[in-house]
C-alpha positions as CSV (number, residue, x, y, z in Angstrom):
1,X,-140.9,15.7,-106.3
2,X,-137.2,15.1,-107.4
3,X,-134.8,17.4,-107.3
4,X,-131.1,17.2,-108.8
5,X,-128.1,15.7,-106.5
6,X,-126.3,18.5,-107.7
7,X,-128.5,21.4,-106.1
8,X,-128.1,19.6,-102.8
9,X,-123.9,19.3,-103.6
10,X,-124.4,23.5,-104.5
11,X,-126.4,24.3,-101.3
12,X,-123.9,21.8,-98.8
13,X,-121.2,23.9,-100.1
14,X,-122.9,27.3,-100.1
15,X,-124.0,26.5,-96.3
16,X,-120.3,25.8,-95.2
17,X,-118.4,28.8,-96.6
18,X,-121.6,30.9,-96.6
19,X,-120.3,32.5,-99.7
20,X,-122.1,32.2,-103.5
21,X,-118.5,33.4,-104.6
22,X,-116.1,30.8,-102.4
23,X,-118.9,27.9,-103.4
24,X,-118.1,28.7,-107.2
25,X,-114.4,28.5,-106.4
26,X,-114.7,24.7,-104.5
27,X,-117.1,23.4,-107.4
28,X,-115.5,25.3,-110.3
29,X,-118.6,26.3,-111.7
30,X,-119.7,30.1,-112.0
31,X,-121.2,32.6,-109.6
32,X,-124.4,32.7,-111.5
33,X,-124.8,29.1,-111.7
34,X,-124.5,28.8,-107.8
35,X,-127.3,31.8,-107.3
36,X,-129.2,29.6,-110.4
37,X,-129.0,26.1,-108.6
38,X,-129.7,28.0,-105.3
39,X,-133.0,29.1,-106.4
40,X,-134.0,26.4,-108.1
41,X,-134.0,24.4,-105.3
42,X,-135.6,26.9,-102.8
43,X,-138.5,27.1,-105.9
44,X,-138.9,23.2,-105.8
45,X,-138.9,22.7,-102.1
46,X,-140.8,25.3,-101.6
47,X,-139.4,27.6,-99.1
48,X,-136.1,30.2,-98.9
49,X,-132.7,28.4,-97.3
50,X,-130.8,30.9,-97.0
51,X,-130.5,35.2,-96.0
52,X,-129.0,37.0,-98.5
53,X,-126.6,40.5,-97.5
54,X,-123.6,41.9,-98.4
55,X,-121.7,40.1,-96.4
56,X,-122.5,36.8,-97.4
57,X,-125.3,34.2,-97.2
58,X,-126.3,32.5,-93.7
59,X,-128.9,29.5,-93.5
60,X,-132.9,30.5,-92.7
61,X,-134.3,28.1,-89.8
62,X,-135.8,25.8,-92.8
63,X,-131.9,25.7,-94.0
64,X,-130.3,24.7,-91.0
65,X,-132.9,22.1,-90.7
66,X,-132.0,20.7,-94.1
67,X,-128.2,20.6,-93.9
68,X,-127.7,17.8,-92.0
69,X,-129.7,15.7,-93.7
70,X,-128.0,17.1,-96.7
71,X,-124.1,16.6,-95.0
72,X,-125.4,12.8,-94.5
73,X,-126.4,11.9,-97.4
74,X,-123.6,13.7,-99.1
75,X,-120.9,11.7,-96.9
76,X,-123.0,8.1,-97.4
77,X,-122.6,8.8,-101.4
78,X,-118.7,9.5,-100.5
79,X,-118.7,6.5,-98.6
80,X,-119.9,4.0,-101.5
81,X,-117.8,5.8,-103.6
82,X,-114.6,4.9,-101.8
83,X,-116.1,1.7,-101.3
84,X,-116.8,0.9,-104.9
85,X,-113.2,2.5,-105.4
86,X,-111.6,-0.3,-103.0
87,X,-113.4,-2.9,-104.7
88,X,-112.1,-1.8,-108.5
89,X,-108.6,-2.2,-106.5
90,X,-109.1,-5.3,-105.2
91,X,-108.6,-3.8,-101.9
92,X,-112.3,-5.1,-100.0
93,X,-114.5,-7.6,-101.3
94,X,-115.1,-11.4,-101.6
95,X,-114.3,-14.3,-103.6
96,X,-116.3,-17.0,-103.7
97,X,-115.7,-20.5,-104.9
98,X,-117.6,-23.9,-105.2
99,X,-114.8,-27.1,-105.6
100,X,-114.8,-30.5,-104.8
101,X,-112.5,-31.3,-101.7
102,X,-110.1,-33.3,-104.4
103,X,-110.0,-30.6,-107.1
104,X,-109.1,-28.1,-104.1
105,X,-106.3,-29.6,-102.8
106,X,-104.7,-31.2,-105.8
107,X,-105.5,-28.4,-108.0
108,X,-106.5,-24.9,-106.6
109,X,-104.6,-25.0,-103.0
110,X,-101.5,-23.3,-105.0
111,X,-103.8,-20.7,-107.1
112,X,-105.9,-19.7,-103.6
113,X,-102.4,-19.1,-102.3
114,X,-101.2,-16.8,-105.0
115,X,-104.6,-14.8,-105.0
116,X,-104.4,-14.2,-100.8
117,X,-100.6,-13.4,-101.7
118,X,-101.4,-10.9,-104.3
119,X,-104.9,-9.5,-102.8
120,X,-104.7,-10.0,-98.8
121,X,-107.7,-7.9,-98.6
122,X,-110.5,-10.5,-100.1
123,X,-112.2,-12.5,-98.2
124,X,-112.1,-16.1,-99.5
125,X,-115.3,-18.2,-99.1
126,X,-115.0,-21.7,-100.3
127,X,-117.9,-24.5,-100.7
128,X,-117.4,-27.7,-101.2
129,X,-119.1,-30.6,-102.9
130,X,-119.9,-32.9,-105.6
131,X,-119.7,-31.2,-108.8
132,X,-123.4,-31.8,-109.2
133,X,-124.1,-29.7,-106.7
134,X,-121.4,-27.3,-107.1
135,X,-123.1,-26.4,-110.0
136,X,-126.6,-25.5,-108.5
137,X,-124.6,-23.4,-105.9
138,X,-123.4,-21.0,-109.3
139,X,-127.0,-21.2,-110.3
140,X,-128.7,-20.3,-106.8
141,X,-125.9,-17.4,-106.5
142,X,-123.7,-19.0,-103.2
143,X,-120.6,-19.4,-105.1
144,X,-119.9,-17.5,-108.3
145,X,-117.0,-19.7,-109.9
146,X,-117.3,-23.7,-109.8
147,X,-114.5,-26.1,-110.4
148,X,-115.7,-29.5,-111.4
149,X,-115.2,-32.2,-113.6
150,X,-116.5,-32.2,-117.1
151,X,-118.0,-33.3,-119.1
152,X,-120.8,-30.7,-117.6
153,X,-123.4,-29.1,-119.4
154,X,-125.7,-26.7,-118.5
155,X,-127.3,-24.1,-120.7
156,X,-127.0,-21.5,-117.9
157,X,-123.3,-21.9,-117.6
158,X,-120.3,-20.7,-119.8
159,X,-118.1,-24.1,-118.8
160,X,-114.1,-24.0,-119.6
161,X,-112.1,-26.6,-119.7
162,X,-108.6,-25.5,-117.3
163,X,-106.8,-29.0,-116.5
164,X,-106.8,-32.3,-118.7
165,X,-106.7,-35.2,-116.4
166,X,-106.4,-38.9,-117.3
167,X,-108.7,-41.8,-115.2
168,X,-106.0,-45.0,-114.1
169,X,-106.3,-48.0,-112.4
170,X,-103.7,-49.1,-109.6
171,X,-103.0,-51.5,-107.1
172,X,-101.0,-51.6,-104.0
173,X,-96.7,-52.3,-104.2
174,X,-97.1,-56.0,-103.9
175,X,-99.7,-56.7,-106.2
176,X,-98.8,-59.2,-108.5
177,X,-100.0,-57.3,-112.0
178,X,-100.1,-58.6,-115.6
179,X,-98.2,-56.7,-118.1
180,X,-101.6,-54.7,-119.3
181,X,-105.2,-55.4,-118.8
182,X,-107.9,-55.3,-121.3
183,X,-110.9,-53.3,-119.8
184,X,-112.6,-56.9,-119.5
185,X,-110.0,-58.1,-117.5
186,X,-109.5,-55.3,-115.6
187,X,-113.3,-54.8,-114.7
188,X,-113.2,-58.5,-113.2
189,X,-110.6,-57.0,-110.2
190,X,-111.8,-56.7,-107.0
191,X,-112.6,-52.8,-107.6
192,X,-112.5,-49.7,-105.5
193,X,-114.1,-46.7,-106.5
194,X,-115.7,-43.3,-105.6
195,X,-119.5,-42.9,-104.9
196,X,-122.5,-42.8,-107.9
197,X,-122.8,-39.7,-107.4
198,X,-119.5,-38.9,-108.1
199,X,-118.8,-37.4,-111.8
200,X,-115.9,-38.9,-112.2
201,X,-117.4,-42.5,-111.2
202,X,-120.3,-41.8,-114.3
203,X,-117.6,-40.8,-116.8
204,X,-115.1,-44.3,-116.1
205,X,-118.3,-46.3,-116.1
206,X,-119.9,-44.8,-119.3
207,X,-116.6,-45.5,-121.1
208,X,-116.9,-49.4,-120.3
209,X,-120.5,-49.3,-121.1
210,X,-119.2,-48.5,-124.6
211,X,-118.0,-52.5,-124.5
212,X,-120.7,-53.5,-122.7
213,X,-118.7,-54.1,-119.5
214,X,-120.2,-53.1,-116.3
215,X,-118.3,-52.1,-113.1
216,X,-119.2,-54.0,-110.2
217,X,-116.9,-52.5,-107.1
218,X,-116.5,-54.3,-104.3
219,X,-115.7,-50.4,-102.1
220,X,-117.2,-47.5,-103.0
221,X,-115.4,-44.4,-101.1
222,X,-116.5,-40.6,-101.2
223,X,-112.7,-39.0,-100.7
224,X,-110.4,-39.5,-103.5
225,X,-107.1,-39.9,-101.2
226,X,-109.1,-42.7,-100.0
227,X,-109.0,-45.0,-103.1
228,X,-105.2,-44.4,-102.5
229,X,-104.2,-45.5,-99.6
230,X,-107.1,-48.6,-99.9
231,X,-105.3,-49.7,-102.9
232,X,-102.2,-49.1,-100.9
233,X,-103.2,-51.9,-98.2
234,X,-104.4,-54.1,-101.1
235,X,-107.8,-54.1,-100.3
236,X,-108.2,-54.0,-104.0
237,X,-107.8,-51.8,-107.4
238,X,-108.1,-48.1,-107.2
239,X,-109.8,-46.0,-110.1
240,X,-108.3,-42.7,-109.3
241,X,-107.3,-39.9,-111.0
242,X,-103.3,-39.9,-112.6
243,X,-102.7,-36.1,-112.2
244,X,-103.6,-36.2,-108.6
245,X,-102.2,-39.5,-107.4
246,X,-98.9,-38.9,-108.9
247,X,-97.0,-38.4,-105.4
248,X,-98.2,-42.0,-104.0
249,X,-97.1,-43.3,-107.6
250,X,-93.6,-42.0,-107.4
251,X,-93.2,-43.1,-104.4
252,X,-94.2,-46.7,-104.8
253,X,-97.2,-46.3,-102.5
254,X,-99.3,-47.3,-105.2
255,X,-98.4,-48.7,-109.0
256,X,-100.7,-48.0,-112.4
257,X,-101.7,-50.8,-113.8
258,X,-101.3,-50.7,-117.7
259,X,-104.8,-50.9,-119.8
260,X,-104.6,-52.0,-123.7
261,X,-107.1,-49.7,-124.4
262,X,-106.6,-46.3,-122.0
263,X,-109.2,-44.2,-120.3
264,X,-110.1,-41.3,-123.1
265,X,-108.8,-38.1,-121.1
266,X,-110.7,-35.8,-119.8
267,X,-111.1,-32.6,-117.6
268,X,-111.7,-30.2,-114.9
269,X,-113.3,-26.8,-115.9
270,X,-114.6,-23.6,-114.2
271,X,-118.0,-22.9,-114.5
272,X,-120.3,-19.3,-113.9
273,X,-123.3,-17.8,-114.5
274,X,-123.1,-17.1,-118.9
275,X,-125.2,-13.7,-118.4
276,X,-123.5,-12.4,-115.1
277,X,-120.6,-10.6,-115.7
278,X,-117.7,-12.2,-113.1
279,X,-116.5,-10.1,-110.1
280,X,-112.9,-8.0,-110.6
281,X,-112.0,-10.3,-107.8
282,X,-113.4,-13.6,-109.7
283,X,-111.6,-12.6,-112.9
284,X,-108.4,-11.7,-111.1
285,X,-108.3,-15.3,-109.8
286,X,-109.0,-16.9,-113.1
287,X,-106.2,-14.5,-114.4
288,X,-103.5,-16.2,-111.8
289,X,-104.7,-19.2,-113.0
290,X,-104.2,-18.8,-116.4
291,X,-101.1,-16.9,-115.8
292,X,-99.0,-20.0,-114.1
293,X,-100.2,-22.5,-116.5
294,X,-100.0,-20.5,-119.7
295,X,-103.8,-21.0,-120.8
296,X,-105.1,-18.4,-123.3
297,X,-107.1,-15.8,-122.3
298,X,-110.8,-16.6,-123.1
């Protein structure tokens, strides 16, 4: 048996003014219609709810047995409704985020503060890893924005592009570098770079496999700032990224060495599920984002 929400709203308030008349007047619906809804619902359940006399209505035993079932369930709908109200105001509610820990800090730090700034209310759950697996963390549902480098494809994913970055080679102050380096030359350096596993290691190393050059690196590191300051000591020559690096290169901890033929650039993108709609609080933060660097809205 199922029986209308609405009967239950008409006998709650029928029950607490025990009046058809003062009922009509909360729900501003007519007289009849109370009486109507009223017996309706005694009919489907079965039994009478309420004594009717002059005076007024009061609840039969099977009533008063009923109403506070009825007042709970009434105030747990008025509870998800304020709920659901908070979170169309961004005032409850989570965001949650998969980045790199190199694409957070040089990149989204500023953003996340904005967002806390502007919504102090949402909770902020970050995830980090390599972009590989930030991306399976959209797909298995723990994070619902990514930020990772592209090129990424994934047929599951609506990927956009959101920062171009360029991919430089430098050496410590008191290197003693050439005027520019073909990618031959450059490739015979003792090199430092990031993991395998890392994107950004796959893309540099594709684009010399296009003149059959191969990147043998003497250091492989997993932390970005680390190819910095290893450069910075001279332990060798740093692929790192010129966007984020460009603190240590102003001040002459590190220098970019010149290549005849650059890096192609490239980017970072955010990346979500293509068939799930995003969260008010996920598109708010992609809104701050494109508000302070003036990208179009997609």
């Amino acid at each position: 048996m199922k029986t209308k929400l609405d009967y239950y709203r008409v006998f709650h308030e029928t029950a607490v003014y025990g009046s058809f008349s003062t009922a009509a007047e909360k729900l501003y619906i007519s007289q009849s219609a109370i009486s109507q809804c009223i017996h309706q619902l005694e009919e489907d359940l079965g039994t009478k709810l309420f004594h009717r006399s002059r005076r007024g209505v009061t609840l039969t035993q099977e009533g008063q047995m009923l109403l506070p079932k009825v007042e709970s369930a009434i105030a747990a709908i008025s509870q998800g409704e304020t709920l659901l109200a908070q979170f169309r105001n961004l005032h409850a509610g989570s965001l949650k985020i998969a980045a790199g820990d190199t694409i957070t800090e040089h990149y989204l730090l500023p953003f996340l503060e904005e967002f806390h700034t502007r919504y102090p209310a949402i909770r902020i759950e970050m995830a980090n890893s390599y972009s590989a697996n930030l991306v399976g963390y959209v797909k298995e549902g723990k994070s619902e924005l990514a930020f990772v480098n592209l090129p990424t494809e994934d047929d599951e994913l609506t990927v956009t592009p959101c920062m171009e970055i360029h991919d430089i080679f430098v050496a410590g102050p008191a290197f003693a570098a050439k005027s520019s380096y073909t990618r031959e030359e450059i490739s015979a350096e003792p090199l430092i770079l990031l993991e395998q596993n890392a994107t950004s290691r796959r893309y540099v190393e594709d684009e010399f496999k296009k003149n059959r050059i191969l990147l043998s690196p003497i250091i492989e590191l997993a932390v970005h700032d680390l190819l910095i300051q290893f450069a910075s000591i001279h332990l060798g020559v740093s692929c790192v990224v010129k966007e984020f690096a460009k603190d240590s290169i102003r001040k002459g901890i590190i220098k970019p060495l010149k290549l005849t033929e650059p890096l192609p650039a490239r980017s970072i993108g955010y990346a979500y599920l293509k068939h799930n709609p995003l969260s008010l609080a996920a598109q708010a933060f992609l809104d701050i984002i494109k508000e302070k660097q003036g990208l179009k809205q997609k």
